[in-house]
C-alpha positions as CSV (number, residue, x, y, z in Angstrom):
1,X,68.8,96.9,83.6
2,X,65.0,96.0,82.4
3,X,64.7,100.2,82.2
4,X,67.2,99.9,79.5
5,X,69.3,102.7,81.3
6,X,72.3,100.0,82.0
7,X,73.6,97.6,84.6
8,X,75.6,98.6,87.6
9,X,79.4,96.9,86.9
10,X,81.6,96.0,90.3
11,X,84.8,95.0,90.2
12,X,85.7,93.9,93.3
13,X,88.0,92.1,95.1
14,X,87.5,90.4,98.7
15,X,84.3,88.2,99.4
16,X,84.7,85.8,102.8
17,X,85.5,87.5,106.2
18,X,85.9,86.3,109.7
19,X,84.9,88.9,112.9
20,X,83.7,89.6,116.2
21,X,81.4,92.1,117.7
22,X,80.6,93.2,121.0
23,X,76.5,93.1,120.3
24,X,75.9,89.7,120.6
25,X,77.6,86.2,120.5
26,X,78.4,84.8,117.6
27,X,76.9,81.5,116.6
28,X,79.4,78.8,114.8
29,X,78.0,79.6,111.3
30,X,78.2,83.4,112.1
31,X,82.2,83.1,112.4
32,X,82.9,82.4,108.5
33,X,80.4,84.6,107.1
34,X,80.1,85.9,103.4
35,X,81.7,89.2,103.4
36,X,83.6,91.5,101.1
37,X,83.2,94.5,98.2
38,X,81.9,92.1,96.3
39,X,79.1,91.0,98.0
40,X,77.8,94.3,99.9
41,X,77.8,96.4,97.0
42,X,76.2,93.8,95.0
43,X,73.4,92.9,96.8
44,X,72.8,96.2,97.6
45,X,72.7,97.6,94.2
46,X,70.4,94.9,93.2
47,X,67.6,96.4,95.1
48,X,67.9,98.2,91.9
49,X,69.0,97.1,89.1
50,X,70.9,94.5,87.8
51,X,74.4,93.8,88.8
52,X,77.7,92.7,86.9
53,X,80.5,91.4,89.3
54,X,84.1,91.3,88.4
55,X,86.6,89.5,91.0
56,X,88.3,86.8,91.9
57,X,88.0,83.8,94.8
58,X,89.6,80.4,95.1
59,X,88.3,77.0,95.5
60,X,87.3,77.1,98.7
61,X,84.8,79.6,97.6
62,X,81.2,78.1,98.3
63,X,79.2,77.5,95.2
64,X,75.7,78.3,97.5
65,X,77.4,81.9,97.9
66,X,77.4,82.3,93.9
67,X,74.2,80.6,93.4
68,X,72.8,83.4,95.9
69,X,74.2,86.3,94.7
70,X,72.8,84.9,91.0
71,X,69.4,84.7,92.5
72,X,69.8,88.3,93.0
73,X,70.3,89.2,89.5
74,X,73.9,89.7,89.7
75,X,75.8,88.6,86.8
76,X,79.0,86.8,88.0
77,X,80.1,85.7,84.6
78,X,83.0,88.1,85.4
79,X,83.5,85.8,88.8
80,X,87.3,84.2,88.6
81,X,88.0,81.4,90.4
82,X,91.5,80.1,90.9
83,X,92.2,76.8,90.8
84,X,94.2,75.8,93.5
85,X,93.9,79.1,95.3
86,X,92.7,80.6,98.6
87,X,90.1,83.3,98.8
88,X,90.7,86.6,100.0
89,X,90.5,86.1,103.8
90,X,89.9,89.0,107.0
91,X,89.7,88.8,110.7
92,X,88.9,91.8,112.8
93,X,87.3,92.9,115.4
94,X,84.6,95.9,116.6
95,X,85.0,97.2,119.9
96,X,83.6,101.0,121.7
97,X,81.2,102.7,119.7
98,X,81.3,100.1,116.3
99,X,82.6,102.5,113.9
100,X,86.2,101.4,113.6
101,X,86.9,97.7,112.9
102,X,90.7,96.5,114.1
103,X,91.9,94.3,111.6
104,X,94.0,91.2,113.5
105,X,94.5,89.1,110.1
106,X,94.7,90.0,106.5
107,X,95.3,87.2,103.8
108,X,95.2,88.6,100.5
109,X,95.4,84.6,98.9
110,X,94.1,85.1,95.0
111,X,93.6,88.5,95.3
112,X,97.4,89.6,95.0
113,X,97.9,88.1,91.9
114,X,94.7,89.3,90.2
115,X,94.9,90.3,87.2
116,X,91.2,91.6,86.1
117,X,89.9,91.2,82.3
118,X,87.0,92.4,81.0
119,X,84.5,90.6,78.5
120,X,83.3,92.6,75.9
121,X,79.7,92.8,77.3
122,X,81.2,94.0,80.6
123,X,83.4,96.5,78.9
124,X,80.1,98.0,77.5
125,X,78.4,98.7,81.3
126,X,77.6,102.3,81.3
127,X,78.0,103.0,85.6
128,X,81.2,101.4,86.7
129,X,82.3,101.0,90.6
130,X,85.4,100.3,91.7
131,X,85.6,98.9,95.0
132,X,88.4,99.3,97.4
133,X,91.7,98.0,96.0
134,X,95.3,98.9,94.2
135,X,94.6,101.6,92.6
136,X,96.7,100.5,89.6
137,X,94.1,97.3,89.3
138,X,91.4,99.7,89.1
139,X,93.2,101.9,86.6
140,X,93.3,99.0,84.7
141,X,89.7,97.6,85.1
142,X,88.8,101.7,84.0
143,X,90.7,101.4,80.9
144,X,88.7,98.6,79.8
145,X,85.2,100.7,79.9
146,X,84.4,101.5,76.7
147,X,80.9,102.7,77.7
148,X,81.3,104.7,80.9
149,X,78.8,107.4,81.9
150,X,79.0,107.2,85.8
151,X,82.8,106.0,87.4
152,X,83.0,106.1,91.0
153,X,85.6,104.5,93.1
154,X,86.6,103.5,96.5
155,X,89.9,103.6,98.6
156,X,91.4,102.7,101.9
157,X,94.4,104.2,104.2
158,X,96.5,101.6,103.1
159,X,96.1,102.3,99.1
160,X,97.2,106.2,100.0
161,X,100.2,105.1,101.9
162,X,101.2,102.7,99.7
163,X,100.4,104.1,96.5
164,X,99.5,107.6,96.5
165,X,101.1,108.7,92.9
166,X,98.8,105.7,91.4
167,X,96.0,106.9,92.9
168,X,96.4,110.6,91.6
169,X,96.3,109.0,88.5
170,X,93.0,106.9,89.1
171,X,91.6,110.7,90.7
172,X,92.1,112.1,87.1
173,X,90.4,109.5,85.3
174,X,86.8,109.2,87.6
175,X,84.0,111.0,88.4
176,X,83.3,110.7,91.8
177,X,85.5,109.3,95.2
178,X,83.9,107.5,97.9
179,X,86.4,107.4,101.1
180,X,85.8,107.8,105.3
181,X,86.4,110.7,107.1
182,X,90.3,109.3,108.1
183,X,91.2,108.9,104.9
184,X,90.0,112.0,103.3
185,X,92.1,113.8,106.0
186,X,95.0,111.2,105.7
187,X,95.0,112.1,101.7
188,X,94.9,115.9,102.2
189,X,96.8,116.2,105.3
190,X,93.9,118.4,106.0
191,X,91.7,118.1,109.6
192,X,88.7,120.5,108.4
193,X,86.2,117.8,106.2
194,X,85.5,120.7,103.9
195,X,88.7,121.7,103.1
196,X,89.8,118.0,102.8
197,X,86.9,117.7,100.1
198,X,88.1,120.7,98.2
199,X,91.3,119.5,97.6
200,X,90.2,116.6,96.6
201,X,88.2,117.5,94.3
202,X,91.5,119.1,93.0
203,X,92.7,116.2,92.2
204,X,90.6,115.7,89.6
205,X,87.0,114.2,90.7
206,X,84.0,115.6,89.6
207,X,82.2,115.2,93.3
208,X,83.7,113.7,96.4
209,X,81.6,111.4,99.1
210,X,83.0,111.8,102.4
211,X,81.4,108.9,104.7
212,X,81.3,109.6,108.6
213,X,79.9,106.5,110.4
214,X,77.1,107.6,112.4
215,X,77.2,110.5,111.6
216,X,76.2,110.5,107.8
217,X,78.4,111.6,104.8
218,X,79.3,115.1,102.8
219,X,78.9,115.4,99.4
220,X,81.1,118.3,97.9
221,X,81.0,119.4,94.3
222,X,81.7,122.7,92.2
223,X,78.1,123.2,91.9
224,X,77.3,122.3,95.7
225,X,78.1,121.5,99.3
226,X,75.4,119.4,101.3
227,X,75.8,116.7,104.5
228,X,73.6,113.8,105.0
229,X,72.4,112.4,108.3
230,X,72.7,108.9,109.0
231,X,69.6,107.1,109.5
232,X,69.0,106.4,113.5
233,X,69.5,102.2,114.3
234,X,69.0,101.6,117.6
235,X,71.5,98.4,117.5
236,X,74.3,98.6,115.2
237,X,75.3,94.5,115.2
238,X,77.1,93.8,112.1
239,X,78.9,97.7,110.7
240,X,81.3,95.5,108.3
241,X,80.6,96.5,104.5
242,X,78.0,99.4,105.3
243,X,80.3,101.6,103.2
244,X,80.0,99.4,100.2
245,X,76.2,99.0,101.1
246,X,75.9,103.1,100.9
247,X,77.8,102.5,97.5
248,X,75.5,100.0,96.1
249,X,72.8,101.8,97.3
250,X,73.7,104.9,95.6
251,X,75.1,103.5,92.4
252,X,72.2,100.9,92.0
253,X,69.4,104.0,92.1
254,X,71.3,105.8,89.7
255,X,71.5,102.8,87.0
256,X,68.0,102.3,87.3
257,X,67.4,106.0,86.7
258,X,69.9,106.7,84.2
259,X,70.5,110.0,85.4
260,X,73.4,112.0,86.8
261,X,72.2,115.2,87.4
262,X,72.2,117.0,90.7
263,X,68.8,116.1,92.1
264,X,69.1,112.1,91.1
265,X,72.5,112.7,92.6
266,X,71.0,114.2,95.9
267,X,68.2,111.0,96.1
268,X,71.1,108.4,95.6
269,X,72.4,109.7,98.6
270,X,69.6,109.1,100.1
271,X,69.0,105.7,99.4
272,X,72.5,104.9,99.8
273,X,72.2,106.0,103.5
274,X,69.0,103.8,103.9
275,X,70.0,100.9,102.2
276,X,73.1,100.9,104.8
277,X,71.1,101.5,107.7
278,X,69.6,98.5,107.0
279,X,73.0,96.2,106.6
280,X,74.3,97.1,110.0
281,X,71.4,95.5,111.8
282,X,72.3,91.8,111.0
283,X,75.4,90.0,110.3
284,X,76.6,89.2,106.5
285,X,73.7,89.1,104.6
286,X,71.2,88.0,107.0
287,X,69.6,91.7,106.8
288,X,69.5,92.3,103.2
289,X,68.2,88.8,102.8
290,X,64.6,89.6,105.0
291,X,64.4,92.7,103.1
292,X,62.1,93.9,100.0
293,X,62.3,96.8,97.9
294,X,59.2,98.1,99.6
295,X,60.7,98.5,103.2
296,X,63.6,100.3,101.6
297,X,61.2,102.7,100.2
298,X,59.3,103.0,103.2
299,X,62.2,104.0,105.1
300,X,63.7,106.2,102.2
301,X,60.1,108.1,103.1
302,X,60.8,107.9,107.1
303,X,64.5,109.6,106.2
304,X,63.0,112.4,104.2
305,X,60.4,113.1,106.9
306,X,63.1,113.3,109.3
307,X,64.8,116.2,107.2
308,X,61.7,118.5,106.8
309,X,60.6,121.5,108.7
């Protein structure tokens, strides 16, 4: 990062996506778009900072997608493509309010054999995310960051039926967790939001991110308990990857800031929420890539306005 605080580091693992939405038709090129970890919290973050991408895609991964997240100062030296191989591939579908996605295909092509290695300048980034995937991949991405000052990660319902003792173990090991409302309860068998955030951060995690659609996350800590609003869209089109966008968002600020204390903390948040309020108007990209850093902060100022009185 030019502030010499550090880069933002992503591993990540699934970049194209197919989908339908009930807000409006889809055109032919809007049926394959760019999609993924990868790509949301990337671009995101870059509002920000500089970004260095770990993952993997096959062949049939589009060099224009790499030349455009390059363009956006993301650093996809860490980018592994598989000869011979199929990219990570998902098909779903919004219906109702938009804030659950049913999933109707799931090919996991390169990225079930992916087996992440670090180059020594990556191993060196000092604010590490770890998108959503196997835990024990993300343990092992971890244990390769020699540099760490910030570790958050990312999971999914599947991950905590599927590998719940691994990801105890990743819980001990990072400082913050980033999951949905379902899956906090689904890990903590516990309805009450609050009380599911307690016990996570039992399991180890220095703070705990509870994200609720619409209706705006909850951060929980030892040293503090706040919830923040979403920001009001009037048409939601595109929800896929706002989480990651929230995560970009908030990990982006905090590399270009270098700071991890409570108010920086509290700001991230903020921005994370923006940032994503942004994504969901568009498909894919096609937001983020009409936006400056200027209407971000413009709208960072609208969200604060909205909390004063």
């Amino acid at each position: 990062m030019k502030s010499g605080h550090g880069d933002a580091k992503c591993p990540c693992w699934s970049l194209v996506r197919l989908l339908w939405t009930r807000s409006r038709p889809l055109t032919a090129s809007s049926r394959t778009p760019l999609g993924g970890s990868a790509t949301f919290f990337s671009y995101a973050a870059s509002f920000f900072t500089p970004v260095r991408l770990v993952g993997v895609v096959g062949e049939d991964f589009p060099h224009a997608h790499r030349e455009m997240l390059e363009g956006r100062k993301v650093d996809t030296s860490g980018l592994t493509i598989e000869k011979g191989g199929k990219t990570f591939h998902w098909k779903g579908r919004y219906t109702g309010d938009m804030n659950t996605a049913e999933t109707l295909e799931v090919h996991l092509n390169v990225l079930g054999t992916f087996d992440p290695e670090l180059s020594p300048r990556f191993a060196e980034t000092p604010f590490v995310f770890l998108a959503n995937g196997s835990p024990s991949m993300q343990r092992k991405v971890l244990s390769q960051a020699r540099n760490r000052k910030l570790v958050v990660a990312d999971t999914m319902n599947f991950w905590i039926e599927t590998q719940r003792d691994e990801l105890y173990l990743l819980l001990k090991e990072v400082d913050g967790l980033v999951l949905n409302d379902g899956e906090a309860r689904m890990l903590t068998e516990e309805i009450n939001l609050v009380r599911a955030g307690w016990k996570v951060l039992d399991l180890g995690p220095k703070f705990v991110i509870i994200k609720k659609g619409e209706h705006g996350a909850i951060f929980l800590s030892a040293e503090e308990t706040f919830v923040m609003p979403a920001f009001p869209v009037a048409e939601v089109v595109d929800p896929t990857g706002a989480g990651d966008c929230f995560a970009g968002g908030f990990m982006g600020y905090l590399a270009s800031v270098g700071k991890t204390d409570m108010a920086s903390l509290k700001t991230a948040l903020a921005y994370g929420t923006v940032v994503a309020s942004l994504n969901v108007e568009d498909f894919s990209l096609r937001r983020f890539q009409r936006t400056e850093r200027a209407e971000i902060d413009h709208r960072l100022e609208l969200y604060r306005s909205m909390m004063s009185f």
